[in-house]
SEPA-927638 format. One record per atom (N, C-alpha, C): residue in one letter; z, x, y. Coordinates in steps of 0.001 Angstrom, whole numbers, padded with zeros to 6 digits, always signed. Layout:
# SEPA-927638
AZXY
...
# end
This chain:
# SEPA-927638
X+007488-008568+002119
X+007799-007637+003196
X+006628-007550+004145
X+006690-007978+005373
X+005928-007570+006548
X+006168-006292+007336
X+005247-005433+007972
X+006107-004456+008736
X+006452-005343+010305
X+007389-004396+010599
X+008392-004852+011344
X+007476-005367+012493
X+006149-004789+013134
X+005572-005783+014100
X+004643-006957+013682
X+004511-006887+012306
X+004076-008031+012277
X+004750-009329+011852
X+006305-009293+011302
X+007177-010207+011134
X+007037-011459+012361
X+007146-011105+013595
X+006875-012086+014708
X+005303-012923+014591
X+004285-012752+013539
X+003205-013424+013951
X+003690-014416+012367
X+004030-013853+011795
X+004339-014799+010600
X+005554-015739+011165
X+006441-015579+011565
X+007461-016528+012361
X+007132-018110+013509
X+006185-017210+013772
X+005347-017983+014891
X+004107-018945+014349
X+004135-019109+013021
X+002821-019801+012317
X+003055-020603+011761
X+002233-021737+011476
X+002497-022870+010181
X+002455-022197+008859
X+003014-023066+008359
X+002805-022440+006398
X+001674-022434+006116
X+000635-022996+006886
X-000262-022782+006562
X-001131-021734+006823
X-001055-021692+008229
X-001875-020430+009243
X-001418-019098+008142
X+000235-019176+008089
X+000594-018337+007677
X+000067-017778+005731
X-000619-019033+005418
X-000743-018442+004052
X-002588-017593+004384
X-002891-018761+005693
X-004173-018122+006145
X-004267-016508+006475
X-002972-016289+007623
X-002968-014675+007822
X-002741-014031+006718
X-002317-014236+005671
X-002072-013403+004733
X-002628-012867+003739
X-003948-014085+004043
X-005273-013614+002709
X-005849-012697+003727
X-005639-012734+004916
X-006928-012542+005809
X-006120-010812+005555
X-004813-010280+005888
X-004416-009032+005867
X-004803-008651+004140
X-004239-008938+003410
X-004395-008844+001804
X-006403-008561+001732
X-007042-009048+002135
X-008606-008853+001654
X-008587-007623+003166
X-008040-007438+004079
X-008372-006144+004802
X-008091-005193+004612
X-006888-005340+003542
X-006115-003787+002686
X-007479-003454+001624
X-007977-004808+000669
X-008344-004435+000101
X-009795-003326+000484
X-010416-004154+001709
X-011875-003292+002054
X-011265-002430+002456
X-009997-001845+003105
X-009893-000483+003662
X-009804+000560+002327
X-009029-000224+001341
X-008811+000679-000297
X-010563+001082-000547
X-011307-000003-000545
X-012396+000289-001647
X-013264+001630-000588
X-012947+001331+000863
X-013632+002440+001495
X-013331+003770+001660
X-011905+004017+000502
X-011227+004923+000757
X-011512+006102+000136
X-011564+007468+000017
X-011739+008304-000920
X-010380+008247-002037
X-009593+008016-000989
X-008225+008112-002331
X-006947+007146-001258
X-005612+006747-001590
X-004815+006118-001407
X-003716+006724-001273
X-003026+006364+000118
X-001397+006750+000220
X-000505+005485+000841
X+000431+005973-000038
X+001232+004556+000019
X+002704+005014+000761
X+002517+004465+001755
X+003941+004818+002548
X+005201+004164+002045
X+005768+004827+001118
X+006949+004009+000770
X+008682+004609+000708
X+008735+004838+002190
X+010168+005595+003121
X+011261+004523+001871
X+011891+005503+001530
X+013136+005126+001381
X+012543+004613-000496
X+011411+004901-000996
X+010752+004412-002175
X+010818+003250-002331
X+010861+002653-001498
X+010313+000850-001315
X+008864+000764-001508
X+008637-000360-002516
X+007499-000811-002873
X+007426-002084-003070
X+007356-003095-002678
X+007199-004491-002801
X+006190-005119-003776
X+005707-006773-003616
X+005013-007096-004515
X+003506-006449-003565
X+003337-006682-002148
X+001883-006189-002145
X+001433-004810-002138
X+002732-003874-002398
X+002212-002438-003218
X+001717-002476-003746
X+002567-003153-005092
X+001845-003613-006695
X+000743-003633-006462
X+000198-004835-005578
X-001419-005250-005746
X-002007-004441-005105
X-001926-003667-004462
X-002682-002469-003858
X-002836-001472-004421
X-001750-001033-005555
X-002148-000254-006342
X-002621-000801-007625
X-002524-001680-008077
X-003590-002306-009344
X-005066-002253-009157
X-005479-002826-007250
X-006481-003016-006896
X-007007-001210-006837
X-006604-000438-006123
X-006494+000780-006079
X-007282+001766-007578
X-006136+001440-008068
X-006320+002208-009753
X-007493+001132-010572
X-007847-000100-010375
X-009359-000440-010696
X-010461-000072-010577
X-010574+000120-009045
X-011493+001625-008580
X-011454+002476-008389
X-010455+003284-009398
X-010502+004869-009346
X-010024+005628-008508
X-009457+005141-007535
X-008785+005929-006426
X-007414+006676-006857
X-007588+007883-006394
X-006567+008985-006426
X-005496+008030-005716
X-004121+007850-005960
X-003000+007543-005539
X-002072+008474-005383
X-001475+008652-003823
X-000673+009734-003465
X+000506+008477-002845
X+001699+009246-002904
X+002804+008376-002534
X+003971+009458-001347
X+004632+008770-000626
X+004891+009220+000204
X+006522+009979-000648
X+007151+009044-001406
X+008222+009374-002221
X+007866+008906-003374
X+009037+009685-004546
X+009371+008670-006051
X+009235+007576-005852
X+008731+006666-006493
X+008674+005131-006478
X+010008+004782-008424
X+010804+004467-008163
X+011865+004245-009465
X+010642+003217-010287
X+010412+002125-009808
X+009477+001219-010396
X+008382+002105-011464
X+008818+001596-013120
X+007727+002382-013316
X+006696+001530-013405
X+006387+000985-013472
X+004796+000194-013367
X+004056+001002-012103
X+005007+000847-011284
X+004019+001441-010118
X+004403+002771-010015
X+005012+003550-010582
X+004831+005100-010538
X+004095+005809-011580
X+003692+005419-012658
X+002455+005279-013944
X+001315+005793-012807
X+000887+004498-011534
X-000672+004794-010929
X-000125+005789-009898
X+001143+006215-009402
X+000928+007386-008714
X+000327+008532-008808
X-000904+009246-008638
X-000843+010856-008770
X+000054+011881-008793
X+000572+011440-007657
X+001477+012670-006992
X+002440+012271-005832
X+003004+012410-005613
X+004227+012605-004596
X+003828+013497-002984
X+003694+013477-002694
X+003507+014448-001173
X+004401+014068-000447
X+005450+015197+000150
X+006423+014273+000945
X+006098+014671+002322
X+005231+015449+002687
X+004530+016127+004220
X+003334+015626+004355
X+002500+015437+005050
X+001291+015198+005837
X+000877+016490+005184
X+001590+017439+005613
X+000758+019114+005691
X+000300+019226+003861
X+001546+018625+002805
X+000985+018907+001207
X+000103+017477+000631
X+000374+016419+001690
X-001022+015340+001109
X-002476+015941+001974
X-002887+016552+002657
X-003724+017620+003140
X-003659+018592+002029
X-002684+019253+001689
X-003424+020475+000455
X-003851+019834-000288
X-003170+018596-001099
X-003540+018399-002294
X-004688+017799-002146
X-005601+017292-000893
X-006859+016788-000465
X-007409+017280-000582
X-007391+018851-000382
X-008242+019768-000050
X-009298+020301-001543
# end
């Protein structure tokens, strides 16, 4: 799963470029995770794909608090959830 504006740069690439953009996004999730105090995972509609997974494996290696936007059904990946916040305003309390 790509989000929806970046589907057009993967379309537009060789298999190769394209396996290139993809380490290059995948290692920028990861430095944004490790710089993170804690993790939220936007997952509308409790969609979680395979590079959730690895964001939250990578995530829960270093200790990061995991907040989720909904239930995730997947339990592998609802095990590293913390918590659920379904507002901005209660992933802010529970920050606080």
């Amino acid at each position: 799963y790509y989000p929806p504006n970046m589907k057009h740069l993967f379309n537009s690439v060789s298999k190769e470029q394209e396996h290139y953009l993809a380490a290059g996004l995948t290692h920028d999730y990861f430095s944004r995770i490790r710089s993170a105090d804690a993790v939220f995972i936007f997952n509308k509609g409790g969609y979680g794909g395979c590079s959730v997974s690895l964001e939250l494996g990578f995530a829960t290696a270093l200790g990061k608090s995991i907040y989720s936007l909904e239930y995730d059904e997947e339990a592998c990946r609802q095990v590293l959830i913390h918590k659920v916040c379904e507002t901005p305003a209660a992933l802010m309390a529970e920050l606080a």
